[in-house]
C-alpha positions as CSV (number, residue, x, y, z in Angstrom):
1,X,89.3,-17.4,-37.4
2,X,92.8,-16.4,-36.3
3,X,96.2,-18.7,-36.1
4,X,95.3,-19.0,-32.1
5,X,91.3,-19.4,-32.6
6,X,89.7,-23.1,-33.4
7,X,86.5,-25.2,-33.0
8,X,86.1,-27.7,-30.8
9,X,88.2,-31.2,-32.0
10,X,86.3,-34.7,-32.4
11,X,87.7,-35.6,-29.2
12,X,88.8,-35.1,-25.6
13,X,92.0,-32.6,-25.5
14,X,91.9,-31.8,-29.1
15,X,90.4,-28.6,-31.3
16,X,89.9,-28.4,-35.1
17,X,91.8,-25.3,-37.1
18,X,90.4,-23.4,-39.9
19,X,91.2,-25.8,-42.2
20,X,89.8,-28.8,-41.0
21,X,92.7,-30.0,-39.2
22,X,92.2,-31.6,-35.8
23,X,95.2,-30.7,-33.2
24,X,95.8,-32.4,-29.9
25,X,96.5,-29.8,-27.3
26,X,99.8,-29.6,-25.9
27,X,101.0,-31.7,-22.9
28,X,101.0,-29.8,-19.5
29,X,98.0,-27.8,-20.7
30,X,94.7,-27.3,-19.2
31,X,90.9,-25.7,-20.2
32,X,89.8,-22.6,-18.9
33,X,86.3,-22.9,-19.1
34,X,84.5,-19.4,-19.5
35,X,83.0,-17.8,-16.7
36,X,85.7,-15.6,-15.4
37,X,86.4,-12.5,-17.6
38,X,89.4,-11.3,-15.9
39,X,91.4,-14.3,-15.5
40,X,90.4,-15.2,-19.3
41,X,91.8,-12.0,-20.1
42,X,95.0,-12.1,-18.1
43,X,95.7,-16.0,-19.2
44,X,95.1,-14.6,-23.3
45,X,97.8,-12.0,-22.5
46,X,100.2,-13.8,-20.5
47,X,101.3,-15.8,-23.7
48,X,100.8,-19.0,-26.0
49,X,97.3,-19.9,-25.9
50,X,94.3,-21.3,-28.0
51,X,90.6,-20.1,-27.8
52,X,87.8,-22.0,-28.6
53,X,85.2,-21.2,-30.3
54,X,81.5,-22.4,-32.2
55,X,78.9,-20.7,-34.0
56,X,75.6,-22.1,-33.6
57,X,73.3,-19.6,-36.3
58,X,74.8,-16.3,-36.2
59,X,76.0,-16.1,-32.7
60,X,79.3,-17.6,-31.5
61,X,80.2,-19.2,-28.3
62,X,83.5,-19.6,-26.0
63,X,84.3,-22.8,-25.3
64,X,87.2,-21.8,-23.2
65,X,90.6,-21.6,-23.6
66,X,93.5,-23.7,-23.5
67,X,96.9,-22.7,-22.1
68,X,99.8,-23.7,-19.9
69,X,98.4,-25.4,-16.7
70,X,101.1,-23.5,-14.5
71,X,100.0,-20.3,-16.4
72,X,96.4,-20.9,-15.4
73,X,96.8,-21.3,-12.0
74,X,99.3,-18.4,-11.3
75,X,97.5,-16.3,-12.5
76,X,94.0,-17.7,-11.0
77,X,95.7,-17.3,-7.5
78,X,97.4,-13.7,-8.1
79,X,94.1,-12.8,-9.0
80,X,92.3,-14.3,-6.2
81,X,94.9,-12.5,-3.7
82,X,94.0,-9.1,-5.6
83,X,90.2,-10.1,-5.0
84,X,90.4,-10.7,-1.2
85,X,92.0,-6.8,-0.8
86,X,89.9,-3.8,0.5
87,X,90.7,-1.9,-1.8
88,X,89.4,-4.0,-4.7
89,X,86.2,-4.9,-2.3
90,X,85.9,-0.5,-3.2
91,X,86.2,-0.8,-6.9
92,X,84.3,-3.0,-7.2
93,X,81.2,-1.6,-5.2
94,X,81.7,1.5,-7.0
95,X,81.3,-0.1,-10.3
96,X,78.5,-1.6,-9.4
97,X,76.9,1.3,-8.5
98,X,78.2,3.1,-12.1
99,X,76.3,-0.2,-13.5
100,X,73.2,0.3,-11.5
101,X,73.0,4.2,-12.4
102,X,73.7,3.6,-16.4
103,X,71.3,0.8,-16.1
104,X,68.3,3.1,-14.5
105,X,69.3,5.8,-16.6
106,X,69.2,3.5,-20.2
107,X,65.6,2.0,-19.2
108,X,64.4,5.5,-18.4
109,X,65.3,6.9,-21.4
110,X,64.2,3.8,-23.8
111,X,61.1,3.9,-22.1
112,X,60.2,7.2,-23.2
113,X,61.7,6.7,-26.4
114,X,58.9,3.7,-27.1
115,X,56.4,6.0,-25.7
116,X,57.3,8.4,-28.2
117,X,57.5,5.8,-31.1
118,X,54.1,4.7,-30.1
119,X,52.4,8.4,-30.3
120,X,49.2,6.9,-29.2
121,X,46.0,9.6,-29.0
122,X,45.8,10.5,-25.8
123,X,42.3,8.1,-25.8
124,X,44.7,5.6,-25.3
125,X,47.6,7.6,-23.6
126,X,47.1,5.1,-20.3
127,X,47.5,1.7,-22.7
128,X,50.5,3.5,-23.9
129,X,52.2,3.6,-20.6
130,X,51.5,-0.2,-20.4
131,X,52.4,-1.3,-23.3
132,X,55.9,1.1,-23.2
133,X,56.3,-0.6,-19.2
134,X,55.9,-4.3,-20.6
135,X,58.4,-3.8,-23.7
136,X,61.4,-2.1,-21.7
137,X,60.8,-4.6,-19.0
138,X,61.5,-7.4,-21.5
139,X,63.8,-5.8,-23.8
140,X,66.2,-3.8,-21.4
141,X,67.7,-6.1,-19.1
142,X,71.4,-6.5,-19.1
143,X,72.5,-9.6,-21.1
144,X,69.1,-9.8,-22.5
145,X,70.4,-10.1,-26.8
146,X,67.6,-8.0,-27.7
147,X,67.5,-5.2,-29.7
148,X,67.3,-2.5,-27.2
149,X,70.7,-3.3,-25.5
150,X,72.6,-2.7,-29.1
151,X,74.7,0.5,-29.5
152,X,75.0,0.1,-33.3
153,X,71.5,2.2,-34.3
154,X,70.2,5.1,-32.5
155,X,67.6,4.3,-29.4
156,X,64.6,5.7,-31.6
157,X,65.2,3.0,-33.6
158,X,65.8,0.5,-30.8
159,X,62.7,1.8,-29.4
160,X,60.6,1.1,-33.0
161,X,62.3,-2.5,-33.7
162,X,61.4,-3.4,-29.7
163,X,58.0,-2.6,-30.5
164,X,57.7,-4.6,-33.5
165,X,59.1,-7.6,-31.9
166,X,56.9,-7.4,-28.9
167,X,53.9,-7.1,-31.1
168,X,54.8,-9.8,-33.2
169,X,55.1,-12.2,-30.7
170,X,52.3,-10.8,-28.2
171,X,49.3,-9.9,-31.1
172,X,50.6,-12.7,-33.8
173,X,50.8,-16.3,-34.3
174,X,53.8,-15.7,-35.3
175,X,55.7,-18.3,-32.8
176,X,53.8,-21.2,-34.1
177,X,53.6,-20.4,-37.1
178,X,54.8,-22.5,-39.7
179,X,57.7,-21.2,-42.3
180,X,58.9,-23.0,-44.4
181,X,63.1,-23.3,-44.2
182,X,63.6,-21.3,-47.2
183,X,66.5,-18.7,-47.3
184,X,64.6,-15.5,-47.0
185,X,61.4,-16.6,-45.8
186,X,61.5,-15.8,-42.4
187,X,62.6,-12.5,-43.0
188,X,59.6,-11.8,-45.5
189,X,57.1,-12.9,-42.8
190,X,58.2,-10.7,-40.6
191,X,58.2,-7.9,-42.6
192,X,54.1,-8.6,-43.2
193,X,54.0,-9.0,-39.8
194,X,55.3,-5.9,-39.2
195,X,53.3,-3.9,-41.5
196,X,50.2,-5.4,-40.4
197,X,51.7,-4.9,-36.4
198,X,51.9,-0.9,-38.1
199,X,48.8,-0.9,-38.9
200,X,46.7,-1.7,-36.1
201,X,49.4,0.7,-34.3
202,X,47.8,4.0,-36.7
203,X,44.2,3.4,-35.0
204,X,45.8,4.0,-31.6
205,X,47.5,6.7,-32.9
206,X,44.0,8.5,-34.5
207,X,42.0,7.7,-31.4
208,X,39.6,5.5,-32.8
209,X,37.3,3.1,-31.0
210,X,39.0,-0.3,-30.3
211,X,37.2,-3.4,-30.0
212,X,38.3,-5.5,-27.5
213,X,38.6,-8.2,-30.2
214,X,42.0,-6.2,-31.2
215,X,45.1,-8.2,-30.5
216,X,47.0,-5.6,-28.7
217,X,43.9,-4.7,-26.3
218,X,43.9,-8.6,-25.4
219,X,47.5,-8.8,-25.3
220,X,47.3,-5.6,-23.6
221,X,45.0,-6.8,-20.9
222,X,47.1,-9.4,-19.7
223,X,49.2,-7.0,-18.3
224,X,48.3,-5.4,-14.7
225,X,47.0,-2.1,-14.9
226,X,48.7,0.6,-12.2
227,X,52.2,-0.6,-11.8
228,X,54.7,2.5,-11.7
229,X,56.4,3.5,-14.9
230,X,60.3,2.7,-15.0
């Protein structure tokens, strides 16, 4: 936590530091909520300001910022001026269209990187395409927090870890399952889980003969058979 970064204070118009002390925010300020990047941005760099902050588990969470009132506005109605030009109406579209074209590209290529993780016989090559379909439609959505929209491990490895979640979830009673709240646990089950998720994984991958008592073929059959690939 930095000099200009706290937790939310006890009360209305106050924050906590570091240290446990609670601050009452200067007069004549005012609370950007979050919502707007830019003008968060601009209000950060324009000069004195405090950002507010919680962590709930391992994720953290704006809770705005507080800064000069006058400072705020400015720079909400400079921006807003900007916004109504032409010429930012262009930008913009043409970002968009960047977004759109990196988005299509990504689920292509995660899609065949679960196919390939998968490696399924070609017995089952058609319940590969459907299983690979369902996973990136879940796991590569923009804003999603899953593993697949990560940059910090290779998309093979995306690919496998998508898989295992998926599995784990879809062909395990793993969601109301009962763990107990002991550091480590959680992580140990889902490492059984995995390997057993593995497992059933190397009979598709031989070509065996699956009964349709098998998890993933009635997890699998849930899923409409047909639909175009990504």
């Amino acid at each position: 936590m930095t000099d200009n970064t706290f937790l939310p204070g006890p009360r209305e118009n106050t924050v906590r530091s570091a240290d446990g002390n609670v601050l009452t925010v200067p007069a004549g300020w005012a609370l950007l909520l979050p919502g707007d990047a830019a003008l968060t941005r601009r209000v950060k760099t324009a000069g004195e300001h405090w950002v507010v902050q919680e962590k709930k588990g391992r994720k953290v969470f704006s809770r705005g910022v507080w800064a000069p009132a006058d400072t705020i506005e400015q720079i909400r109605a400079d921006l807003e001026a900007e916004r109504s030009t032409e010429a930012y109406a262009k930008r913009k579209l043409a970002s968009a269209r960047r977004r759109e074209k990196t988005q299509t590209e990504y689920v292509d290529e995660f899609f065949e990187a679960v196919v390939a993780f998968l490696d399924f016989h070609s017995n089952h090559a058609e319940l590969a395409q459907r299983m690979a379909r369902a996973i990136t439609q879940h796991a590569t959505p923009v804003g999603s927090g899953t593993v697949a929209r990560t940059k910090r491990i290779p998309v093979e490895q995306r690919a496998e870890a998508a898989v295992i979640a998926w599995m784990r979830h879809q062909t395990t009673a793993y969601d109301s399952m009962p763990i107990p709240r002991v550091k480590g646990k959680r992580r140990e089950v889902r490492r059984m889980l995995a390997q057993h998720s593995k497992g059933i994984l190397s009979h598709y991958r031989r070509g065996e003969f699956i009964s349709e008592d098998c998890p993933l073929q009635r997890a699998l059959a849930e899923i409409t058979p047909g639909e175009k690939t990504p």
